[in-house]
C-alpha positions as CSV (number, residue, x, y, z in Angstrom):
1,X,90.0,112.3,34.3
2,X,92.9,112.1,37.3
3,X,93.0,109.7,39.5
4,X,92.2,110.3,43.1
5,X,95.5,110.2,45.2
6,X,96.1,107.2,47.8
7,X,96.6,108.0,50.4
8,X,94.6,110.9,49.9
9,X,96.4,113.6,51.4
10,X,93.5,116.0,52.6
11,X,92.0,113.2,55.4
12,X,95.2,111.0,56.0
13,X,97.6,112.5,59.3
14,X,99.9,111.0,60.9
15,X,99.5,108.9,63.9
16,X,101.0,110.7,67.0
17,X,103.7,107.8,67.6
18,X,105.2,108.5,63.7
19,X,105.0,112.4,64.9
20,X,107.0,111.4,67.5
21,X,109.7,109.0,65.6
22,X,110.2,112.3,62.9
23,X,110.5,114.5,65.5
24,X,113.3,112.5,67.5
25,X,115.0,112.1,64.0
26,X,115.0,115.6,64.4
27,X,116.0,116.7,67.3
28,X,118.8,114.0,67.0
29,X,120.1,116.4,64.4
30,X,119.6,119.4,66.8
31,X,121.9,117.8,68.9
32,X,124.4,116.8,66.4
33,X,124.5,120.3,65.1
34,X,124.5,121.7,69.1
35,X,127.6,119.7,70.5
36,X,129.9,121.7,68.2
37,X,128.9,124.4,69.5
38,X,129.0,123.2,72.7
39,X,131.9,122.4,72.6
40,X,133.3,126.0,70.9
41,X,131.6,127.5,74.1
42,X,134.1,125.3,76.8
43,X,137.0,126.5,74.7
44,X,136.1,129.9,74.8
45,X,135.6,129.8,78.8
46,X,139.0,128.0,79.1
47,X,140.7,130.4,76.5
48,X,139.3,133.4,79.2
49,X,137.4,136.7,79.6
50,X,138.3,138.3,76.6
51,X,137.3,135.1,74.4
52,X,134.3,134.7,76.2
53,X,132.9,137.9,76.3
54,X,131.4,137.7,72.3
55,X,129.8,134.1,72.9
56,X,128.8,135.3,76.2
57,X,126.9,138.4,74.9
58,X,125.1,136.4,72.3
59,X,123.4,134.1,74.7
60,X,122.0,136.8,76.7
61,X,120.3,137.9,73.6
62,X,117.2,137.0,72.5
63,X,118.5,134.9,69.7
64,X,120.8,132.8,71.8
65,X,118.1,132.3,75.0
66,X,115.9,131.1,72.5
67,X,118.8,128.9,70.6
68,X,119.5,127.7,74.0
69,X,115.7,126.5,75.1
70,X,115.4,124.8,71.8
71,X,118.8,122.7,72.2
72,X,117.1,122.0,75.6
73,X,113.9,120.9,74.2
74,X,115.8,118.7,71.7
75,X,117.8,117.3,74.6
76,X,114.6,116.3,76.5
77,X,112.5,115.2,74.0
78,X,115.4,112.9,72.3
79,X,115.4,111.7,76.2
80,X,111.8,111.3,76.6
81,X,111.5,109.2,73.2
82,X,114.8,107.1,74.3
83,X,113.2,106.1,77.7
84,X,109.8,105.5,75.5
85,X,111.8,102.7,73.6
86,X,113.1,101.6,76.8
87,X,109.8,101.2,77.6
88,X,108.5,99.2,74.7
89,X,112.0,97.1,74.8
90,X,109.9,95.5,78.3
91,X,107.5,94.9,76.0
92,X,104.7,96.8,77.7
93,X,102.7,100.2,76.2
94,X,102.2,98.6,72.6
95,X,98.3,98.6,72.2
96,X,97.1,101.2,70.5
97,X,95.3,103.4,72.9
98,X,98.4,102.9,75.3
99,X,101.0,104.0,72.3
100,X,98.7,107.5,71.8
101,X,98.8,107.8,75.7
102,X,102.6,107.5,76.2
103,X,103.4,109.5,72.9
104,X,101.3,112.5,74.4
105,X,102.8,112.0,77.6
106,X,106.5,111.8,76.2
107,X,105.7,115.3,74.2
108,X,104.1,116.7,77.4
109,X,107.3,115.6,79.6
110,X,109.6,117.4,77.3
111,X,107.4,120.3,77.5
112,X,107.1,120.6,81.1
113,X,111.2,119.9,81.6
114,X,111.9,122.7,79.4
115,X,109.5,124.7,81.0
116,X,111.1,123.9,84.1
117,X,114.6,124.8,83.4
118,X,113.0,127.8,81.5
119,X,111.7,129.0,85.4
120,X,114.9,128.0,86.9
121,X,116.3,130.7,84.9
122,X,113.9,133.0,85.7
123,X,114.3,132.3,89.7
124,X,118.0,132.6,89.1
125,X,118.0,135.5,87.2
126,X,115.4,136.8,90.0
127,X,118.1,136.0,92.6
128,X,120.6,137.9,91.4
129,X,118.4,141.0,91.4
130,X,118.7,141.1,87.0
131,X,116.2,141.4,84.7
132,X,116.4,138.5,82.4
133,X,116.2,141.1,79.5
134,X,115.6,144.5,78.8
135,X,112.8,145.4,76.1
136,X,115.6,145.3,73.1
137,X,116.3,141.7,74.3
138,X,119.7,143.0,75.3
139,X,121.3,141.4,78.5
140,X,120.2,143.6,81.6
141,X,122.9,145.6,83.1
142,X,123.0,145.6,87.0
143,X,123.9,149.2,88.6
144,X,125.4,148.9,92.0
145,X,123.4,150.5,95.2
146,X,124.4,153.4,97.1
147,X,122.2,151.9,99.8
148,X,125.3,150.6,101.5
149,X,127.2,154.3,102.9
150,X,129.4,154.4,99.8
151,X,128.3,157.2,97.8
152,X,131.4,156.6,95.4
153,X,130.4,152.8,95.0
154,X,131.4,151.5,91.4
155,X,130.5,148.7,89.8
156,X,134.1,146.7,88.3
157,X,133.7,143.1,86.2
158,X,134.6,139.8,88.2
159,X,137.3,137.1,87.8
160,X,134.2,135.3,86.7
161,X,133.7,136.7,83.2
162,X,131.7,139.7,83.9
163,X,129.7,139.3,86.9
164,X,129.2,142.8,88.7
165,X,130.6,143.1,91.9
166,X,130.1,145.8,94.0
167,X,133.2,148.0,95.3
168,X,133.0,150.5,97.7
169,X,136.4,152.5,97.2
170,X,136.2,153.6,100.9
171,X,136.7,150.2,102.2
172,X,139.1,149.2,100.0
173,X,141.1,152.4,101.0
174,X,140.6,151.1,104.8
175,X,141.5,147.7,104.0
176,X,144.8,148.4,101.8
177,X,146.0,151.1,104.8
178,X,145.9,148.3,106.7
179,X,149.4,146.4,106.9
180,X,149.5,143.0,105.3
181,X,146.1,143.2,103.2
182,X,145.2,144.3,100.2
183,X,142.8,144.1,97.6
């Protein structure tokens, strides 16, 4: 005859407050293993357009949005838990129903900041007239309007790593036959 397990592991769950301690274990790591990579990103934008370009086309992917929004999530919920302790350093939210309160609001803040920086994006990205994505998850491409009397307009990269800009050769012709501009 076996003995029954204690605690026995089909009724026993965690309480949302130890949840919440593994999880900011957790994302602690995230953001251990993140700043490296953080960090290889600034070099690549000070090293310049060519360096840039590879890191830059693998967070417009799928893969490195999503990589992104869950280094966010890590950020806000490590935040949310930190102010949490704050909290319970004042020695107020430690009854029980208060710590089950505050754990789902800390999880729900988190949430909702990621969210929000997740629609910021979106309105950004909206802005600029781009797509986030296309259906392949590859970065949108933005073509350049005719709508603007240059039927020759072309679309040439940016000083800033790759931003379209739109160039109408016609007005650049006008501009460098004009003495003491040029483009």
């Amino acid at each position: 005859m076996t003995r029954p397990l204690s605690p026995h592991l089909r009724i026993f769950r965690f309480p949302p407050t130890a949840v919440l301690s593994i999880l900011h274990r957790v994302t602690g790591v995230l953001l251990t293993l993140g700043l490296p990579v953080w960090v290889f990103w600034l070099m690549q934008v000070a090293d310049g357009p060519s360096a840039y370009e590879p890191i830059h086309a693998f967070l417009q992917s799928s893969a490195g949005i999503s990589s992104l929004y869950l280094w966010l999530f890590a950020l806000f919920m490590h935040l949310c838990h930190g102010l949490r302790h704050l909290f319970w350093d004042s020695g107020r939210g430690m009854l029980r129903d208060s710590l089950h309160r505050y754990a789902m609001l800390e999880f729900s803040a988190a949430v909702i900041l990621t969210g929000g920086c997740y629609g910021l994006h979106l309105k950004q990205t909206e802005l600029q007239g781009l797509p986030a994505a296309d259906w392949r998850g590859e970065p949108a491409k933005r073509w350049a309007p005719s709508a603007y009397g240059c039927d020759n307009a072309a679309e040439t990269p940016a000083p800033d790593f790759g931003a379209p800009v739109i160039r109408c050769s016609a007005l650049v012709d006008f501009i460098n036959s004009k003495p003491g501009l040029d483009i």
